[in-house]
VEXTI-460552 format. One record per residue (C-alpha): residue in three letters; x, y, z. Coordinates in pm, whole numbers. Layout:
BEGIN
+-----+--------+--------+--------+
!   r !     px !     py !     pz !
+-----+--------+--------+--------+
! Ala !      X !      Y !      Z !
...
+-----+--------+--------+--------+
This chain:
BEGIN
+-----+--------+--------+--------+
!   r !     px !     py !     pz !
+-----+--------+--------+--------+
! Unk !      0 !      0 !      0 !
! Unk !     54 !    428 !    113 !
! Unk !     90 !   1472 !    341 !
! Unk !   -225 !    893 !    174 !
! Unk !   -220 !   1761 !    245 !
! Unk !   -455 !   2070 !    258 !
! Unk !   -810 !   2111 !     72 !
! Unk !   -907 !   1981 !   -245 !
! Unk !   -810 !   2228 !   -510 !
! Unk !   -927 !   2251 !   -883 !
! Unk !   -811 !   2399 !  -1192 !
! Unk !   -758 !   2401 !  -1559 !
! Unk !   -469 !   2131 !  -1533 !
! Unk !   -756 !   1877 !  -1284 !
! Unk !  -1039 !   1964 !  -1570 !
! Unk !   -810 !   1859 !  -1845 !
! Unk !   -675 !   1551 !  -1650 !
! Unk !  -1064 !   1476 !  -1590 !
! Unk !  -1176 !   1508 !  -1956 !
! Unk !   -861 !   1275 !  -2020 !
! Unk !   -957 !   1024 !  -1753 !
! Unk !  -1314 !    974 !  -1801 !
! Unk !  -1305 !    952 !  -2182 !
! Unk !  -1393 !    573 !  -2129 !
! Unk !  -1554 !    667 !  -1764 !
! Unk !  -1261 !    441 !  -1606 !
! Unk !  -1334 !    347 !  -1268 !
! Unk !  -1064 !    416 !  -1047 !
! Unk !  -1033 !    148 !   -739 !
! Unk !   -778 !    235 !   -570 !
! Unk !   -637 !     42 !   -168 !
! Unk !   -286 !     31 !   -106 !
! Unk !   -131 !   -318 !   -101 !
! Unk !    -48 !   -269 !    241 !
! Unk !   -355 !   -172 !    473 !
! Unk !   -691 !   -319 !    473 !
! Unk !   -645 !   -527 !    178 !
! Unk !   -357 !   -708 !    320 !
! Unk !   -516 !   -740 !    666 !
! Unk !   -856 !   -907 !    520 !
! Unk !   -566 !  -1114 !    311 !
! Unk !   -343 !  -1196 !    625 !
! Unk !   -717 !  -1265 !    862 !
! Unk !   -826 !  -1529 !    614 !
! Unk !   -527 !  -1702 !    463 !
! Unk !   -362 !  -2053 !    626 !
! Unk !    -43 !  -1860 !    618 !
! Unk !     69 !  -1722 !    924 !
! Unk !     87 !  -1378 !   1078 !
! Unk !    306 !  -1249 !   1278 !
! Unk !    226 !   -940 !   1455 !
! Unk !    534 !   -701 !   1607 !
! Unk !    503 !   -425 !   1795 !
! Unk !    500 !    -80 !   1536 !
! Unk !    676 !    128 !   1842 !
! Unk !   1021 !    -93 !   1827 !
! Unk !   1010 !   -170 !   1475 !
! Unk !   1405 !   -153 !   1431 !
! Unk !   1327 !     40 !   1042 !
! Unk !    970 !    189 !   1093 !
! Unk !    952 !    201 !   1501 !
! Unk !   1033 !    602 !   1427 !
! Unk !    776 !    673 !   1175 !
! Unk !    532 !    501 !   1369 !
! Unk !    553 !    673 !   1665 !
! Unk !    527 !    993 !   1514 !
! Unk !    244 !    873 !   1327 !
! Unk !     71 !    743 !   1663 !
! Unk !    180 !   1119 !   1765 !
! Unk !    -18 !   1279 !   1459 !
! Unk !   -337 !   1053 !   1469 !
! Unk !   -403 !   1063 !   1845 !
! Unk !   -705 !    851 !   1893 !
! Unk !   -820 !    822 !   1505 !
! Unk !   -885 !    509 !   1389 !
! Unk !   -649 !    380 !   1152 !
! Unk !   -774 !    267 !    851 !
! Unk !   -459 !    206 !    622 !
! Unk !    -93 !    312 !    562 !
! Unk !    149 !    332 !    299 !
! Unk !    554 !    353 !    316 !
! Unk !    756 !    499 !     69 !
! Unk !   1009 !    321 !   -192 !
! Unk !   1316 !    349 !     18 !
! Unk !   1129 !    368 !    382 !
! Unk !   1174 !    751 !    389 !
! Unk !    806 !    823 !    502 !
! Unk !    501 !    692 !    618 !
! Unk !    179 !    771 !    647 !
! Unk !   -167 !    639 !    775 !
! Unk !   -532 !    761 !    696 !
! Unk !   -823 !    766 !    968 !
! Unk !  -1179 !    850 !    867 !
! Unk !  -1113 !   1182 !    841 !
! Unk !   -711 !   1260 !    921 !
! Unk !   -414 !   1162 !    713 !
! Unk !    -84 !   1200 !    898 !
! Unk !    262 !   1157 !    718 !
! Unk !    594 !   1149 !    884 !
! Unk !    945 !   1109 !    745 !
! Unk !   1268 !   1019 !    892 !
! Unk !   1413 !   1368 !    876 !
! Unk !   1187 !   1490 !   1125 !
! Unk !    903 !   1616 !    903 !
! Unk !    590 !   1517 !   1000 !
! Unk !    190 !   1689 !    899 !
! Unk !   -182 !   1611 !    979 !
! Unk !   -411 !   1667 !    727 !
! Unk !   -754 !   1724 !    702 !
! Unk !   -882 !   1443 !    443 !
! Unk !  -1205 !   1310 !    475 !
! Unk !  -1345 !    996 !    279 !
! Unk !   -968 !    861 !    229 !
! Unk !   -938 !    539 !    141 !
! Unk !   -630 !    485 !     -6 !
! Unk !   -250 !    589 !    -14 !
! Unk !     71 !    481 !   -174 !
! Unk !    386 !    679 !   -198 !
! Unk !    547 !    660 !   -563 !
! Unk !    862 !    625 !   -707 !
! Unk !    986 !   1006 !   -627 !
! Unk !    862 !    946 !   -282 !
! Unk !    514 !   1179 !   -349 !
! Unk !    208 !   1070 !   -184 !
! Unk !    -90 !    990 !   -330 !
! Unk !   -438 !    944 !   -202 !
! Unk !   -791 !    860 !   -348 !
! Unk !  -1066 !   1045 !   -119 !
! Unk !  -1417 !   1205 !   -186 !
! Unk !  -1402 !   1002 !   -544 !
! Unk !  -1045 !   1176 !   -624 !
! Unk !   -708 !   1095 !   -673 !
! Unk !   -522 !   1344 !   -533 !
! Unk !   -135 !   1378 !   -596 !
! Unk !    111 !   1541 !   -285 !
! Unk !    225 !   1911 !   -493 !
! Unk !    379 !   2211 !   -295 !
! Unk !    274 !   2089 !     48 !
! Unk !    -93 !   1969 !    -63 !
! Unk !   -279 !   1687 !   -155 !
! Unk !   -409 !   1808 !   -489 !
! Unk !   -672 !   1635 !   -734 !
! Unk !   -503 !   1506 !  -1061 !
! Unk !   -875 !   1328 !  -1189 !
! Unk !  -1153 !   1166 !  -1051 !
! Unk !  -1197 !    794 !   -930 !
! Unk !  -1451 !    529 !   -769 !
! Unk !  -1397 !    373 !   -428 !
! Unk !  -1102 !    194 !   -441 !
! Unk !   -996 !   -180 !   -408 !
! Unk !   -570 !   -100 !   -486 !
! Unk !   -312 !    212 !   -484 !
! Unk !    -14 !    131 !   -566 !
! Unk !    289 !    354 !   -704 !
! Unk !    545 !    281 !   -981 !
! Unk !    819 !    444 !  -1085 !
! Unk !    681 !    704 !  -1299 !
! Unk !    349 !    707 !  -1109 !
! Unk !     49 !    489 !   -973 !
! Unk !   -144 !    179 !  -1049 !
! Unk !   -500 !    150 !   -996 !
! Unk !   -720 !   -148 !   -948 !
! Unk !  -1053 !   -151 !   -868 !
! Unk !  -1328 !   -407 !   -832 !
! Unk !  -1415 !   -507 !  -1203 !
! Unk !  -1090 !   -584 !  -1213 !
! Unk !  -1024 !   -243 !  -1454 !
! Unk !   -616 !   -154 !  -1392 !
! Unk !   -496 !    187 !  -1511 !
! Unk !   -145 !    380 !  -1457 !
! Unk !   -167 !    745 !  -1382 !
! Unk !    116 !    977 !  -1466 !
! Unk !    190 !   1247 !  -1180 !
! Unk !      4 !   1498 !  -1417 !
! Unk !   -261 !   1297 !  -1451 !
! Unk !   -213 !   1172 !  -1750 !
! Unk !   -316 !    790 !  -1837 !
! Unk !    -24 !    596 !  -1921 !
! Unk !   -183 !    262 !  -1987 !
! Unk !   -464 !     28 !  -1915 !
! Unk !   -550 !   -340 !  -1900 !
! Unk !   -827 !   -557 !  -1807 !
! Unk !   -802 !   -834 !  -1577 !
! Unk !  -1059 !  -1155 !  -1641 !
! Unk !  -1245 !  -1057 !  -1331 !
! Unk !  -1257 !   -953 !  -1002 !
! Unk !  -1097 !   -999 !   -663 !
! Unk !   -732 !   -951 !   -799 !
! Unk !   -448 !   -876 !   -536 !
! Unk !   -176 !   -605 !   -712 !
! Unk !    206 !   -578 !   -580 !
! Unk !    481 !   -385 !   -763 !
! Unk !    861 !   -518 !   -814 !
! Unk !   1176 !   -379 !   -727 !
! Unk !   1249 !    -69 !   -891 !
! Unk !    849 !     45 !   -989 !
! Unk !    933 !   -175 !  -1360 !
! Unk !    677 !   -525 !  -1295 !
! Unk !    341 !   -524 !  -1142 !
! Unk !    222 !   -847 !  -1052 !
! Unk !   -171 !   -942 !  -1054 !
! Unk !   -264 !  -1213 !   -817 !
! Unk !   -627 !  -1352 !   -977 !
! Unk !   -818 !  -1681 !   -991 !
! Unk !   -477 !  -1894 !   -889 !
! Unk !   -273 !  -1776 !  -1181 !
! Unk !    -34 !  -1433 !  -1192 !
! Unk !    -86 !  -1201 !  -1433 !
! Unk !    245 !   -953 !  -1503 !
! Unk !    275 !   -592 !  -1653 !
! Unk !    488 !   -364 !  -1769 !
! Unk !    407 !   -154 !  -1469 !
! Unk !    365 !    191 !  -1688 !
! Unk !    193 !    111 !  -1967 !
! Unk !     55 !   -209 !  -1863 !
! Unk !    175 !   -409 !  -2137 !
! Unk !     99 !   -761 !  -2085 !
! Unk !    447 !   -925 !  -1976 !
! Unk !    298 !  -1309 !  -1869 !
! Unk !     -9 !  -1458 !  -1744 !
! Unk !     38 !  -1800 !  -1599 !
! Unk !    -60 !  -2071 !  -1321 !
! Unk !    273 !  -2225 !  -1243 !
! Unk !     83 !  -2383 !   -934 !
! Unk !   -274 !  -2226 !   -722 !
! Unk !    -95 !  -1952 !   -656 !
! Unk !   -223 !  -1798 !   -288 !
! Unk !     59 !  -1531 !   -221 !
! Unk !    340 !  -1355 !   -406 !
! Unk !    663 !  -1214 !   -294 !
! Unk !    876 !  -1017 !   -516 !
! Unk !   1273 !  -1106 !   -463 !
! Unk !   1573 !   -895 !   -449 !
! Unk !   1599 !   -957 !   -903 !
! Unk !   1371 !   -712 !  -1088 !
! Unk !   1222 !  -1003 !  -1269 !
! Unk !   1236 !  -1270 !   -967 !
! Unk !    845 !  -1375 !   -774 !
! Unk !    845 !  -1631 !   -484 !
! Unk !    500 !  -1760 !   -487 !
! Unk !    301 !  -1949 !   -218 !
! Unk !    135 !  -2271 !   -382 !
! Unk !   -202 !  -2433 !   -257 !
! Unk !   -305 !  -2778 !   -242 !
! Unk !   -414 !  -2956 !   -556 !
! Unk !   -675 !  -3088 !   -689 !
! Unk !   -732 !  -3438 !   -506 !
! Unk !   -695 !  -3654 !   -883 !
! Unk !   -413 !  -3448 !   -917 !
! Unk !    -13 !  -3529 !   -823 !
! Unk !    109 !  -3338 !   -514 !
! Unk !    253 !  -2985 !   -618 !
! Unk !    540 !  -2759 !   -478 !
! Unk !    487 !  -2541 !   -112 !
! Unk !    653 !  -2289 !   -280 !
! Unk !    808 !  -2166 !   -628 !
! Unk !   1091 !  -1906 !   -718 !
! Unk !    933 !  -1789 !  -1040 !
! Unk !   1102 !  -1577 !  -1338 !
! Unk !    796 !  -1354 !  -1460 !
! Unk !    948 !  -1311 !  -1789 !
! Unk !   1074 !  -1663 !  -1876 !
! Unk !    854 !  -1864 !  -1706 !
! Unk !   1170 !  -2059 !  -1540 !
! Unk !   1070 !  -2213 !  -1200 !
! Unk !   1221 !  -2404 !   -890 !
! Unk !   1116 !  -2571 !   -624 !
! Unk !   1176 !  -2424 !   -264 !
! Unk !   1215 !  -2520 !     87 !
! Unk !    909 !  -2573 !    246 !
! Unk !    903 !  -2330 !    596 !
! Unk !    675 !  -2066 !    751 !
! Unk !    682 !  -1763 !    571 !
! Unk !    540 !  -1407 !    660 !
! Unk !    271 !  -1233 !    418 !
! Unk !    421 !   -956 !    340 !
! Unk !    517 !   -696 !     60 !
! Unk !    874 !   -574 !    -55 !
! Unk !    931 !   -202 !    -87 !
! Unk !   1009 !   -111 !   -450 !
! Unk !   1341 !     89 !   -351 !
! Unk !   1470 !   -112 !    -73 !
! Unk !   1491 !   -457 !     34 !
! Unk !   1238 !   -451 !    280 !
! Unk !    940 !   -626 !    349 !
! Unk !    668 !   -482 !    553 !
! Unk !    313 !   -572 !    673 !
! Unk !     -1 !   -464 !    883 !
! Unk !     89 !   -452 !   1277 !
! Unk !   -219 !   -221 !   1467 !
! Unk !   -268 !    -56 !   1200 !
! Unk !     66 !     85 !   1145 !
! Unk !    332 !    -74 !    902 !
! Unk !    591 !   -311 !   1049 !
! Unk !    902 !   -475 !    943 !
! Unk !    821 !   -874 !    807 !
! Unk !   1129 !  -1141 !    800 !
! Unk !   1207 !  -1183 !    413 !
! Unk !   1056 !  -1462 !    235 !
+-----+--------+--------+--------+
């Protein structure tokens, strides 16, 4: 997943991104990978969960407690970290806060949020009030207009969006629509690679895998019923969680080390492993602990 700054502001540049963006009337549904999406993931899954405490998180322990500073009381709904860990931030009903490790820290006055991702130049993003509003001079300005989200996520020159019809779309930082796909249906879980290059779709057992950009189709494949996908260390490298098979069928891997653009595959080590998502920019893994994001043991 995620100052997720200031009112909503309009212009000529937000009427032209608009025209742009609803030409095809393309529903924007946008949750980062990391909040409530992974915690509805992580509550029903057989894998396990291990919960840490967001105050002594060893990377994010900082952020966290300035966040818990921010928020006071709020409920928190979702969070995002940056590529490289830099900043966080987490969105209540009506509050997002954002703090960064050189001190910098704001509370802003969002209502309706419901997503946030940070992208690859470490802005923030947010969707709130049916907008997608971009982090500019201190603000949380609207760069088009969106439906309630199901995944934010940001690339390297921008966002993904995902939302329940299984629509995807990447949004430049001014707005403008770099590329769209269509996955076969609904309930698809989105992740981004190392470096903002790959996204990674997660539907119906299979992995579907974009140029993260322009959403050029990269590979779309079932190498085993996939449940959960970790992006390695290589730009091109998934480690993917395998179910059970079919009960005619032969016993399949725990676990696969998957090449997403040759379709090469090994078996791995069968051991308890954390769901969790990589950062783009740094070799990090991080997951849902009380609502704020925590460090996860690598894959």
């Amino acid at each position: 997943m995620s100052g997720r700054e200031g009112h909503l502001l309009t212009g000529r540049k937000s009427a032209r991104v608009a025209r742009n963006m609803s030409a095809r009337a393309w529903p924007l549904t946008l949750v980062i990978a990391s909040g409530l999406g992974l915690l509805l993931y992580v509550a029903t899954t057989s894998l396990p969960y291990l919960i840490a405490s967001p105050a002594g998180d060893a990377h994010l322990g900082a952020l966290n407690d300035c966040l818990a500073r921010q928020l006071g009381g709020a409920t928190r709904l979702g969070w995002a970290v940056a590529p490289d860990a830099s900043r966080a931030a987490v969105f209540a009903p009506h509050v997002v806060a954002v703090c960064g490790t050189d001190g910098s820290h704001s509370r802003l006055e969002i209502p309706g949020t419901t997503a946030l991702t940070f992208d690859g130049e470490r802005r923030l993003w947010a969707a709130a009030g049916g907008h997608l509003l971009r982090e500019r001079r201190g603000a949380l300005q609207p760069v088009g207009d969106i439906a309630p989200p199901e995944w934010l996520l940001g690339h390297a020159g921008g966002v993904i969006a995902l939302d329940a019809t299984g629509q995807l779309i990447s949004v430049a930082p001014d707005g403008k629509v770099l590329g769209q796909a269509q996955v076969p249906g609904p309930g698809g879980r989105l992740s981004i690679g190392p470096g903002g290059a790959l996204a990674a779709v997660e539907w119906g057992g299979g992995v579907l895998v974009y140029d993260a950009r322009t959403l050029e189709l990269v590979r779309a494949e079932a190498p085993c019923a996939v449940e959960f996908l970790w992006w390695l260390d290589a730009a091109d490298q998934v480690l993917l969680a395998c179910g059970g098979p079919a009960p005619q069928d032969a016993p399949g891997p725990a676990a696969l080390r998957f090449d997403v653009r040759t379709g090469a595959r090994e078996e791995m080590p069968t051991r308890t492993r954390t769901p969790a998502r990589r950062l783009s920019g740094r070799a990090l893994y991080v997951q849902g602990c009380d609502g704020f994001p925590c460090t996860a043991s690598p894959p």
